[in-house]
N, CA, C and O of each residue as an XYZ file, in Angstrom:
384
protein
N      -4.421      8.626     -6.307
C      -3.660      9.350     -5.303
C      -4.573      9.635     -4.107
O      -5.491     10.426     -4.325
N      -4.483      9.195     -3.064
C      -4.796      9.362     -1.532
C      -5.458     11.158     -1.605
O      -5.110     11.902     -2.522
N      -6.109     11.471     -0.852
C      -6.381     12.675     -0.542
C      -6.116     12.691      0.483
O      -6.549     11.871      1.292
N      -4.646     14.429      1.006
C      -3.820     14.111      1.749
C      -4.482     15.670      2.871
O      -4.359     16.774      2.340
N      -5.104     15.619      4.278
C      -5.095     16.861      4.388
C      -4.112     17.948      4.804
O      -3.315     17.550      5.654
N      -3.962     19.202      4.431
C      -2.925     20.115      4.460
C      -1.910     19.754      5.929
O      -0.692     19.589      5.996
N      -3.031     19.713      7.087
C      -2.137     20.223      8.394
C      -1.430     18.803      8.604
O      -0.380     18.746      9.245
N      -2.089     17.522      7.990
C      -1.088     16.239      7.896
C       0.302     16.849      7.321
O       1.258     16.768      8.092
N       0.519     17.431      6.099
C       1.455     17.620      5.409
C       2.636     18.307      6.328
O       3.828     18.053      6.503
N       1.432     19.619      6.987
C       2.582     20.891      7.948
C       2.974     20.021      9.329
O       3.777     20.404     10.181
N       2.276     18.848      9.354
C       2.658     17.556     11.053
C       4.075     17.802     10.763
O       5.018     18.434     11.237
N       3.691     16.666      9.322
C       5.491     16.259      8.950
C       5.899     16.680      8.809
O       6.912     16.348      9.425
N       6.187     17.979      8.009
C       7.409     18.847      7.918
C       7.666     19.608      9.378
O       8.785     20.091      9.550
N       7.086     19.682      9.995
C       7.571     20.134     11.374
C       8.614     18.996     11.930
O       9.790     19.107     12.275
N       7.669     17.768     11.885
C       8.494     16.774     13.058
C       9.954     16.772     12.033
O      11.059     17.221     12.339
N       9.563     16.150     10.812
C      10.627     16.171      9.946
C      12.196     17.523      9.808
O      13.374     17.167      9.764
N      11.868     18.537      9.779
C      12.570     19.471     10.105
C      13.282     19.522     11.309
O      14.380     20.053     11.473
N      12.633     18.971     12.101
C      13.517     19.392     13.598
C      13.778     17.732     13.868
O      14.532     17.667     14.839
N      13.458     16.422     13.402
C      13.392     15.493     13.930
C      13.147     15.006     15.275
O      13.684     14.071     15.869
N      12.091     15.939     15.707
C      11.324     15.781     16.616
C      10.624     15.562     17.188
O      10.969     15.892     18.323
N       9.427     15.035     17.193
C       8.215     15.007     17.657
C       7.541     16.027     18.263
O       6.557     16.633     17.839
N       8.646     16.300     20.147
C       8.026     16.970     20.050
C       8.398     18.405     20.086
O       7.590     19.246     20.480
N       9.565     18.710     19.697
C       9.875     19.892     19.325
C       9.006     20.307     17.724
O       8.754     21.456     17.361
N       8.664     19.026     16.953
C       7.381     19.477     16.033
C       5.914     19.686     16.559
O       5.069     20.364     15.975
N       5.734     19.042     17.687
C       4.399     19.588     18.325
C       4.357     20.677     18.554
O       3.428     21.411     18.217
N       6.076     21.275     19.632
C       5.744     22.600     19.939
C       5.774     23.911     19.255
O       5.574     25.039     19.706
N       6.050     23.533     18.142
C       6.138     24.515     16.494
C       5.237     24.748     16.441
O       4.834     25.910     16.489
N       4.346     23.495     16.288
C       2.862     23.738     15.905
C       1.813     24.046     17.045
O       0.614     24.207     16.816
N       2.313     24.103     18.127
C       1.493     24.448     19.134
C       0.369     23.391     19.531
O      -0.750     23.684     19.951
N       0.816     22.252     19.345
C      -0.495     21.185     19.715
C       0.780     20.435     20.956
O       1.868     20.777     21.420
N      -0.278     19.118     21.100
C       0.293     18.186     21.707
C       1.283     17.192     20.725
O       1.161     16.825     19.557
N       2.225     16.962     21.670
C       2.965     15.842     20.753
C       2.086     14.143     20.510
O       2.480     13.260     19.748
N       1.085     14.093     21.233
C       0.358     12.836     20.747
C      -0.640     13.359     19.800
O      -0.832     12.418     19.030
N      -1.250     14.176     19.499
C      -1.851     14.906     18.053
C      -0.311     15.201     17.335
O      -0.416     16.382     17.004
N       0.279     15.004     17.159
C       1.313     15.066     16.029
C       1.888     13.519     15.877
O       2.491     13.196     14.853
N       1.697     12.720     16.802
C       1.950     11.152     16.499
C       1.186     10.550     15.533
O       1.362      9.791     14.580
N      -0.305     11.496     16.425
C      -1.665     10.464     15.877
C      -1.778     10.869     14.145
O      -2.129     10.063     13.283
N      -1.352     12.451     13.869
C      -1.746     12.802     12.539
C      -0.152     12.301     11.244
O      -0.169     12.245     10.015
N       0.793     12.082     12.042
C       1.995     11.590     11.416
C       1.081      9.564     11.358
O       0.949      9.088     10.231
N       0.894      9.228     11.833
C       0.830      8.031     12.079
C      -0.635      7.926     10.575
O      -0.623      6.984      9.782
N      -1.557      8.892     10.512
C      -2.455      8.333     10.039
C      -2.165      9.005      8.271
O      -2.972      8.644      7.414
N      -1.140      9.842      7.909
C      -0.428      9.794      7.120
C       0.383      8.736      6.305
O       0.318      8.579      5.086
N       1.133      8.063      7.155
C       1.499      7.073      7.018
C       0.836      6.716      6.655
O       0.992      6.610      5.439
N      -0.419      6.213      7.149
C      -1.556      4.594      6.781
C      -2.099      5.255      5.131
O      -2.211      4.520      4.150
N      -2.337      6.501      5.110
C      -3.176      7.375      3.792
C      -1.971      7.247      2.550
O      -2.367      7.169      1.387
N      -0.587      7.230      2.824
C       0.341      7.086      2.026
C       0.880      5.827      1.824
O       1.650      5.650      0.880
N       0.489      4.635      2.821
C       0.814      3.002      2.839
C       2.325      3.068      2.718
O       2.960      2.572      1.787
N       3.040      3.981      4.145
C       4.670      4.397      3.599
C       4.895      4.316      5.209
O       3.943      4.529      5.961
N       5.863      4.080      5.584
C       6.555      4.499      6.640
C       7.613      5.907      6.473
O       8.684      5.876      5.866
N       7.109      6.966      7.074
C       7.823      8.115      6.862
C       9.037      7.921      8.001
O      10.168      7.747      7.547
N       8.861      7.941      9.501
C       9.631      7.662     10.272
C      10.321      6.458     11.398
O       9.663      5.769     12.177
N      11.316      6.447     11.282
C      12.119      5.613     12.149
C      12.280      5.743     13.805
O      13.176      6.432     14.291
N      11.167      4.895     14.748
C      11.282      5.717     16.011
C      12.257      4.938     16.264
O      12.436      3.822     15.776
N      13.112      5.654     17.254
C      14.330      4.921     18.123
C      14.267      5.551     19.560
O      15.028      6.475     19.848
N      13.134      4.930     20.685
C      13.031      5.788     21.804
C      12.556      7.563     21.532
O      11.375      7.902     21.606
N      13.085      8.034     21.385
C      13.275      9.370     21.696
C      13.302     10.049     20.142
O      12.522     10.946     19.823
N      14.183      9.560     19.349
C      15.124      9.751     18.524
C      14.427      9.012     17.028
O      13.968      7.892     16.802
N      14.625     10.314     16.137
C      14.163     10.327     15.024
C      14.408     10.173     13.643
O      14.280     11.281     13.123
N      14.678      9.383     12.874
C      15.058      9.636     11.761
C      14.241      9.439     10.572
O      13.308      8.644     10.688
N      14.441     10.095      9.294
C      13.550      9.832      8.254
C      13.509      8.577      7.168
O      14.498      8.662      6.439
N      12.802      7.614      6.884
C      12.591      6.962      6.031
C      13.173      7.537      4.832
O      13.378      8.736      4.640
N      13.535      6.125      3.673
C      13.607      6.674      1.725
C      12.363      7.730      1.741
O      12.383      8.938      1.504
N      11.195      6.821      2.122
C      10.046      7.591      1.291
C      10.166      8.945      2.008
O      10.314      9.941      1.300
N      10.120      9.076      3.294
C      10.122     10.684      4.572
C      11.170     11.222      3.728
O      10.607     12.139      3.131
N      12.459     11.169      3.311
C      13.538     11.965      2.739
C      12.704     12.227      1.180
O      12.609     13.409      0.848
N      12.190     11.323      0.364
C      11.719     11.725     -0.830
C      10.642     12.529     -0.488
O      10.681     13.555     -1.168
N       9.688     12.509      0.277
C       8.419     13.547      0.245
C       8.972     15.330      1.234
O       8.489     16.433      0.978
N      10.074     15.033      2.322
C      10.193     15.969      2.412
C      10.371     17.688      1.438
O       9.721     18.730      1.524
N      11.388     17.345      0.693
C      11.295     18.558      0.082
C      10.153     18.930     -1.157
O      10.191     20.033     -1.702
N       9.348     18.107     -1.459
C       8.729     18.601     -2.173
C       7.291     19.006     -1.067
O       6.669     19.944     -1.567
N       6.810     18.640     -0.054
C       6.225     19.087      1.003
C       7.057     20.356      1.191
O       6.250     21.242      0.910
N       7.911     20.790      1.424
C       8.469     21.970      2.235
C       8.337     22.838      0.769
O       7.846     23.962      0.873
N       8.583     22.564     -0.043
C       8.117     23.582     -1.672
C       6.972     24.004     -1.182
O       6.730     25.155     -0.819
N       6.061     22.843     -1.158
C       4.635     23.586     -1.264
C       4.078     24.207     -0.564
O       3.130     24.894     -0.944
N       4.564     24.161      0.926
C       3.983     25.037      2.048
C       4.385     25.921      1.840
O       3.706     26.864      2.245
N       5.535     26.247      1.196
C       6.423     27.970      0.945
C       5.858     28.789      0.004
O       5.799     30.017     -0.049
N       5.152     27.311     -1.273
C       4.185     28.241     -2.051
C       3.125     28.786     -1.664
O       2.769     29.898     -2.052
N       2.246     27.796     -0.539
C       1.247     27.994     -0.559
C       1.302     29.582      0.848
O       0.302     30.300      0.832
N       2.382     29.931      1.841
C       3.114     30.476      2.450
C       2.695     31.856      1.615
O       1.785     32.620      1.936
N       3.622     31.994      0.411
C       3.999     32.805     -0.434
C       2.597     33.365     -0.868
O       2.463     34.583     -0.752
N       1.521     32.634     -1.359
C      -0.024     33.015     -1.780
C      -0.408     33.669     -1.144
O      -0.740     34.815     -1.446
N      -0.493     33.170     -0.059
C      -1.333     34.010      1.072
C      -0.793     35.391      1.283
O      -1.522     36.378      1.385
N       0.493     35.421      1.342
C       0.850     36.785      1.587
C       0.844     37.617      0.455
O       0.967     38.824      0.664
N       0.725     37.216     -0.719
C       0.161     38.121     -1.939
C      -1.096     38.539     -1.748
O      -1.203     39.765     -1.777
N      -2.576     37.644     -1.472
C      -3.355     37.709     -1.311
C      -3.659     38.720      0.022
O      -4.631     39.474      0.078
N      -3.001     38.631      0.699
C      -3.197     39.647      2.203
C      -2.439     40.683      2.091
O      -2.597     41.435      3.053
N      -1.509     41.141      1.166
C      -1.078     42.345      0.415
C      -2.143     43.124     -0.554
O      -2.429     44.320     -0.504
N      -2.638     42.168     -1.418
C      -3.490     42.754     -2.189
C      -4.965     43.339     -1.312
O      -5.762     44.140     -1.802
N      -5.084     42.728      0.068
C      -6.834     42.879      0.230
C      -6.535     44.071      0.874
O      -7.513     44.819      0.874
N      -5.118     44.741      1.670
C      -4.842     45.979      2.053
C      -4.914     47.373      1.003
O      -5.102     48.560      1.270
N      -4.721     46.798     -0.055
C      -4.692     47.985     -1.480
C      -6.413     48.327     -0.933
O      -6.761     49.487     -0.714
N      -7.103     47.477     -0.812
C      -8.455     47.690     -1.325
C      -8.929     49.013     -2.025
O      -8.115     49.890     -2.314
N     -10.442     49.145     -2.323
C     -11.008     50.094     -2.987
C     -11.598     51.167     -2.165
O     -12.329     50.902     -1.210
N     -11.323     52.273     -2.483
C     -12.038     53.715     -1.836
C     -13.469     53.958     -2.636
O     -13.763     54.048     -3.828
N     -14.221     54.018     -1.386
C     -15.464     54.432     -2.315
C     -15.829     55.847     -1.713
O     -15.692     55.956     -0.495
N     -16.177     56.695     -2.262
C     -16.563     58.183     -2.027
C     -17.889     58.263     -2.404
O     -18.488     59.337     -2.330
């Protein structure tokens, strides 16, 4: 299995979600050619075509429809951690 990095994963589910480019760039606050370049080199790390360009216009691949939702699970888990973890570091300890 490819080693995939995280913000590749959060590219696609942005562009993927909005079928955008660059309404997924501007989610993520980058440029829409850093969201081409990191969708594009995904692709090559997964040997998959996730998306269908048509000009402007976006649609998702078999494989882009099969990896979406289990990508959007895991960012919600990993979403969900963090905010346990940044709940818990507010409890912290009183020292007297």
């Amino acid at each position: 299995m490819p080693t995939i990095p995280l913000n590749a994963l959060r590219t696609f589910e942005a562009v993927a979600s909005r079928l955008s480019f660059s309404r997924g760039a501007e989610a993520l606050n980058v440029s829409p050619a850093a969201v081409s370049s990191q969708v594009r080199a995904l692709e090559q790390r997964l040997k998959q075509t996730l998306f269908l360009r048509h000009g402007r216009q976006v649609e998702l691949t078999k494989a882009g429809r099969k990896l979406l939702p289990g990508v959007q699970r895991g960012l919600a888990e990993l979403r969900q951690a963090v905010e346990l973890v940044t709940q818990d570091s507010t409890e912290g300890v009183l020292n007297i």
